[in-house]
N, C-alpha and C positions, 0 to 999 in steps of 0.2 A: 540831070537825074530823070528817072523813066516816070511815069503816070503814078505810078504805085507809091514809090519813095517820096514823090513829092506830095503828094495828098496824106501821107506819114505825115512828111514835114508838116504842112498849114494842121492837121490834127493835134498833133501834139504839142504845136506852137501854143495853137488857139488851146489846148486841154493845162498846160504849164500855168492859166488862172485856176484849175482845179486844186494845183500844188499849193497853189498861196493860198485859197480857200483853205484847207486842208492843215495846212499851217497856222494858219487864222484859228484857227477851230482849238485844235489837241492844244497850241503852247499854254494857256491860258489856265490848263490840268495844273503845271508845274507853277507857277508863279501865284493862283488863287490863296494859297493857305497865308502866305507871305502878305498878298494883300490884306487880306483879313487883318494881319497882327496889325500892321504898320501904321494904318488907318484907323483902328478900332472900329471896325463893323459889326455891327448884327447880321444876324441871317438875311434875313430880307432886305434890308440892305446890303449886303452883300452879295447876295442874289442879283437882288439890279445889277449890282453891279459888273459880274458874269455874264449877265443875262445883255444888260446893251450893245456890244457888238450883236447879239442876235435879233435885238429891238431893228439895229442900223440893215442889217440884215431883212428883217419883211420888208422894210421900204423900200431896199435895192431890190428886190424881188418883185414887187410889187409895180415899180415904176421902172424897171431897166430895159423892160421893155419896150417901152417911150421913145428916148433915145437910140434903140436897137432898130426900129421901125423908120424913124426918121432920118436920122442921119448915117443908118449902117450897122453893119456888124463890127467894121472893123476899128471906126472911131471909138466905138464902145469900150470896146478890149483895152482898147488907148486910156481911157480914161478911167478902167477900171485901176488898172496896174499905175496909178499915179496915186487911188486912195487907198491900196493896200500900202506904198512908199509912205506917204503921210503919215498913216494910222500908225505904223511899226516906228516911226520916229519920235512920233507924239505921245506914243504912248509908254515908252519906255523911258522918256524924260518929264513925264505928267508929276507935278509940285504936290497932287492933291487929288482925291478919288473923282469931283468933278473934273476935270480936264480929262484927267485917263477917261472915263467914262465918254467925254464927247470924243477922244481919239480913238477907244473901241468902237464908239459909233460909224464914225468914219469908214474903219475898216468891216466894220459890217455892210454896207453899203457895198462894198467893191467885193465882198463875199456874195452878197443876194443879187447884185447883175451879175456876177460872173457866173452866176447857178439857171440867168436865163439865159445870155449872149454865147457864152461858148458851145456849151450844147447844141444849141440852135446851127450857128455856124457849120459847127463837126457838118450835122447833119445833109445841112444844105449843101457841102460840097463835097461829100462821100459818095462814090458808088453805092446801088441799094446790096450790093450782094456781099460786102463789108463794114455796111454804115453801123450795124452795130458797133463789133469790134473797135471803130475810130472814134465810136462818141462815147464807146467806156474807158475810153482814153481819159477819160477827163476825170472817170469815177477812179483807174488808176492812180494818177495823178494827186488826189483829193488822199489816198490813205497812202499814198508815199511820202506827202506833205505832213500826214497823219505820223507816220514813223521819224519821220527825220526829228521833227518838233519834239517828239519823245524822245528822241535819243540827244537832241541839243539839250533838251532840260538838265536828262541825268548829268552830260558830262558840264552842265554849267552849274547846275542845285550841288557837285560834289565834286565843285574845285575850289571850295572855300575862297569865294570873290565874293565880293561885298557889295550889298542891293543887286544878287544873281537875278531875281525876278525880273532886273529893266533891261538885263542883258538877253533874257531867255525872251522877252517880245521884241527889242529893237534890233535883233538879229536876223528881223525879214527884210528886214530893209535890203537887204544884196539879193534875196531873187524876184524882189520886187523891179528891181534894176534891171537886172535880166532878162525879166519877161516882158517889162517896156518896151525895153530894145529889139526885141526877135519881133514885136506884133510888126513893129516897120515894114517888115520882109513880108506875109499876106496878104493877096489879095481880097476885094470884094466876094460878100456872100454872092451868087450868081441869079440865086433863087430871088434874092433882094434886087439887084437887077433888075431884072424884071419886072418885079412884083412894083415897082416902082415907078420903075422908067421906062417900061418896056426896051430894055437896051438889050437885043437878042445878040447882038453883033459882039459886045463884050461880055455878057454871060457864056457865050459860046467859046469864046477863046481861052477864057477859065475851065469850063467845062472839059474842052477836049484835051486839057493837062491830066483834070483830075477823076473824069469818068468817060473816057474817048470811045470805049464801048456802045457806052449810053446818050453819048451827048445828045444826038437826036432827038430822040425819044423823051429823054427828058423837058429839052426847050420847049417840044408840042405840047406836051403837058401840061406841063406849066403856063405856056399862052394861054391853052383852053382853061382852066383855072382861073388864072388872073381874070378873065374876060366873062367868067361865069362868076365868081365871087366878087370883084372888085368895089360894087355899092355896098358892099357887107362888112369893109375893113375897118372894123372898130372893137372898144371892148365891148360894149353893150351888147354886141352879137355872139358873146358866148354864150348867153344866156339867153339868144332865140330858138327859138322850138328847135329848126336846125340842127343847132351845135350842143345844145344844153346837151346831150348824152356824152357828148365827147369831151366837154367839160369835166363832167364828172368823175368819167376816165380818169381825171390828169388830180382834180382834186382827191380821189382816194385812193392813188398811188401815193400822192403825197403823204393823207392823212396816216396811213398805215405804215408808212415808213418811219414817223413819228413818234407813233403811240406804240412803237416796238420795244422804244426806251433808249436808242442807240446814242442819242448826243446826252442823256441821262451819264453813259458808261462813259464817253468820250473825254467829254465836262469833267467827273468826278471821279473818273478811276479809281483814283488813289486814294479818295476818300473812303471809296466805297469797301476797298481794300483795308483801310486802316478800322473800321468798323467790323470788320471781321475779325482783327486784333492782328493782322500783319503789321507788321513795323515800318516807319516811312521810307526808310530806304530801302526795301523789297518791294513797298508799293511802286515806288518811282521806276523801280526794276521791273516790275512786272509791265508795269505800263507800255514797255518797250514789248515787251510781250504781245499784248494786245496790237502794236503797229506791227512787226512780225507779221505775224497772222494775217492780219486783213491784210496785206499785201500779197501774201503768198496764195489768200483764198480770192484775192480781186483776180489773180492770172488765170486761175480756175474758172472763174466768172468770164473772163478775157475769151478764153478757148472755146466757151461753148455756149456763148451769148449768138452767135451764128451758126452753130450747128444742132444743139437742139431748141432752140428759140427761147424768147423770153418768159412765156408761161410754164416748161418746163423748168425755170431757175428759181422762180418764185415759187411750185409748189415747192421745190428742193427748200428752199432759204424759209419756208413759213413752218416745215412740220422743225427742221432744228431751231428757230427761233423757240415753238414750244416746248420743245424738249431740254433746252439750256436754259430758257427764265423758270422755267417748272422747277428746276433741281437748283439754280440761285434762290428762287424763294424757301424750297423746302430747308435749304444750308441755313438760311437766315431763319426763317419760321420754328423749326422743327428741334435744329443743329443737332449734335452727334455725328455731325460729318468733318474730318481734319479739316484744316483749315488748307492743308495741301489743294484741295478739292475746288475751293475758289475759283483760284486763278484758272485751274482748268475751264470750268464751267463759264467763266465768263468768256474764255477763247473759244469755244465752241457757240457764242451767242455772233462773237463775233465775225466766227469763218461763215454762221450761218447767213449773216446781214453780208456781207462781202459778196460772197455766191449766188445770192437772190435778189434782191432788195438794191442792196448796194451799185451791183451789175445794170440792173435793169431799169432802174429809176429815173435818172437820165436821159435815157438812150426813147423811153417810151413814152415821154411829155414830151421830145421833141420830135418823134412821128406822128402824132395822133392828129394834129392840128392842120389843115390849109397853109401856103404860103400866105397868105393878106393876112392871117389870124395868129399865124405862128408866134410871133412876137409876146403878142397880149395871151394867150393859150398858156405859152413857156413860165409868163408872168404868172399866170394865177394860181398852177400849180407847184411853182416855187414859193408865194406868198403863202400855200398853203402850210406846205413844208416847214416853209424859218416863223410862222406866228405860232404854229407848235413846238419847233423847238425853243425858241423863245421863252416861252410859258413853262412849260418843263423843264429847263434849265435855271428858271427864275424860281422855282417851286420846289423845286427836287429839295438842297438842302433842309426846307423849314421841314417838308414833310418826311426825310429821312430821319432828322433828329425828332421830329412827335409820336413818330409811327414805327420807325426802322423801316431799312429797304424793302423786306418781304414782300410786302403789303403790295410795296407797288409793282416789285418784279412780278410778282400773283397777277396786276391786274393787267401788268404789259404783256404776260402770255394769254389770257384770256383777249386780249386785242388780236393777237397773233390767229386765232381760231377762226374769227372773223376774217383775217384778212383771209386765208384760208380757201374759207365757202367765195367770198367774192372773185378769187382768181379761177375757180374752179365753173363761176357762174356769170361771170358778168366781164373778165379781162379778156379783150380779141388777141389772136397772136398777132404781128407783125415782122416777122423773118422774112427774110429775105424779096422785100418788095420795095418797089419804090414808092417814094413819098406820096406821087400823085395814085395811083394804083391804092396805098391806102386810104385814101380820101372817097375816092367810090366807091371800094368796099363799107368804111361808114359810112356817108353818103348813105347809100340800098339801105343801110339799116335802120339808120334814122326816120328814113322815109316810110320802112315798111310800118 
């Protein structure tokens, strides 16, 4: 295969963790209500217990970078795709809400590194004049995983089988399989190479499969890099004078993608739906609705994450975030509006997070960072991400039933306004440039 097809390949290989992520994420809509009865939960416990695959999730986040920096990119991916297998086995034959609980956990974990090591990877072995596109691959991936798991719920919640809920989690188990088996076929990050072993001679032979335009120029850069940061490769140097703005970057992309409310929708769709006074099985129906969409709007996202850049997606994804939580709260606060109107409104919150947010999220924690830094960098702004979703997933219930939705979809568009001014003041573009290339551009700035 030519230069192009094959860096497809290793992209999509390496993005097929985003699917399982993605999977991970939405099944857990259809089979909550069920756990609830079965167990006899409260809110709040019940909540944890939703909420612990996202618990397992900050620490894979938080530390995947560890083993990313040490042993590889590609060992990682190995060992992520072994505790998504686990988790989906474990948790679908769990006797009792602890055990399911430590087997969510599990699978959170291979959720939060896969949110730093694939990205990262995409990145590192992308040309710069496509590296978006390949490393929204993974954001693809993630709401395709998102649709499928919705659409296995319905057809498993409404085939009258009995304990559907172990069936609609232990059913990742086969592309957990899958995507084991395809990491075999990639090679090493090249940038990790390097960054490492100074191994020019095999970063290069990688290189000139998958960016033969650039090989040069990249390897020079990246020498001069390693050789200029190299004492600096730890976490504590995020938060030197240095990097601390570039930090930042990565932590309020996160925090804003967060406080949008989008794993709030993901999590309880169908809750949020039956609260409105839709019936459950239009909710379950709808929910496929919602994966619809964010897939149809991630291709949107797809097309023009490299041609008109990423702070052109995020003004797009931050003015309809406010305009679709505004008219969810007003439906809930206000009502007088059919209940038809719902589901609309919430598919427009969603094409908005797909097209902006969704698109760019990704793609812009793992440019912002130095090769020696990337790792820990990837990490911090994924920790930042999953201890908010986290928290909000663990919350949402108690506070929906004290409060009703309104209240908060109100307060997730007023976050929205925020992120707003911040895109508009404080996010650099990064289109179409190479990695190293944006490193001096922050670099000058920090400095100035």
């Amino acid at each position: 295969m030519n230069s192009k097809q094959y860096v497809f390949f290793l992209s999509i290989t390496a993005a097929l963790g985003g699917f399982l992520f993605g999977f991970d994420t939405a099944v857990i809509s259809g089979a909550e209500r069920a756990i609830q009865d079965v167990w006899g939960l409260g809110d709040l416990a019940h909540g944890l217990a939703i909420a612990m695959a996202l618990y397992g999730t900050v620490i894979g986040a938080l530390f995947g970078g560890v083993p990313a920096d040490k042993f590889g990119r590609k060992k990682s991916l190995l060992w992520i795709g072994a505790l998504y297998l686990i988790s989906a086995v474990g948790s679908g034959l769990a006797p009792d809400p602890y055990t399911f609980m430590f087997f969510r956990f599990i699978g959170g974990l291979g959720v939060g590194a896969s949110s730093v090591v694939a990205p990262m990877y995409i990145s590192e072995i992308a040309p710069a004049k496509n590296r978006g596109l390949l490393v929204a691959l993974y954001q693809f991936n993630i709401v395709f995983g998102i649709l499928i798991a919705y659409l296995s719920n319905y057809l498993i919640g409404t085939a009258g089988i009995a304990n559907d809920w172990r069936w609609m989690l232990g059913v990742e188990a086969i592309p957990a399989l899958i995507y084991s088996a395809m990491i075999f076929r990639i090679p090493e990050s090249p940038r990790w190479l390097i960054s490492k072993f100074n191994d020019q001679v095999k970063a290069r032979e990688i290189l000139t499969r998958t960016d033969p335009d650039g090989v040069d120029e990249a390897i020079r850069l990246a020498v001069i890099e390693e050789q200029t940061i190299k004492q600096k490769g730890s976490f504590s140097a995020l938060f030197t004078k240095a990097f601390l703005s570039t930090t930042m970057l990565a932590i309020f992309i996160a925090f804003f993608n967060q406080v949008s409310g989008i794993n709030a929708i993901i999590y309880f769709a169908p809750r949020v739906f039956e609260m409105a006074g839709i019936s459950t099985e239009s909710a379950l129906f709808s929910t496929i609705g919602i994966g619809v969409i964010n897939l149809l709007a991630t291709f949107v996202g797809l097309y023009l994450i490299d041609r008109i850049g990423r702070k052109k997606l995020m003004y797009i994804g931050s003015i309809g975030y406010i305009i679709s939580l505004s008219l969810m709260s007003y439906n809930f606060l206000v009502g007088g509006i059919d209940n038809f109107w719902l589901p609309i409104f919430v598919f427009a919150f969603i094409a908005s997070h797909a097209v902006g947010q969704g698109a760019v999220i990704w793609v812009f924690i793992s440019e912002v960072f130095p090769n020696e830094l990337r790792a820990y960098g990837q990490s911090i702004g994924c920790f930042t991400h999953w201890i908010l979703a986290a928290l909000i997933a663990n919350v949402f219930p108690y506070f929906a039933t004290q409060f009703g939705p309104g209240y908060i979809f109100a307060f997730f568009a007023l976050m929205m306004v925020w992120q707003l001014l911040w895109v508009k003041y404080k996010m650099p573009e990064t289109k179409g440039r190479s990695l190293e290339e944006i490193q001096q551009d922050l670099h000058n700035t920090n400095a100035a």
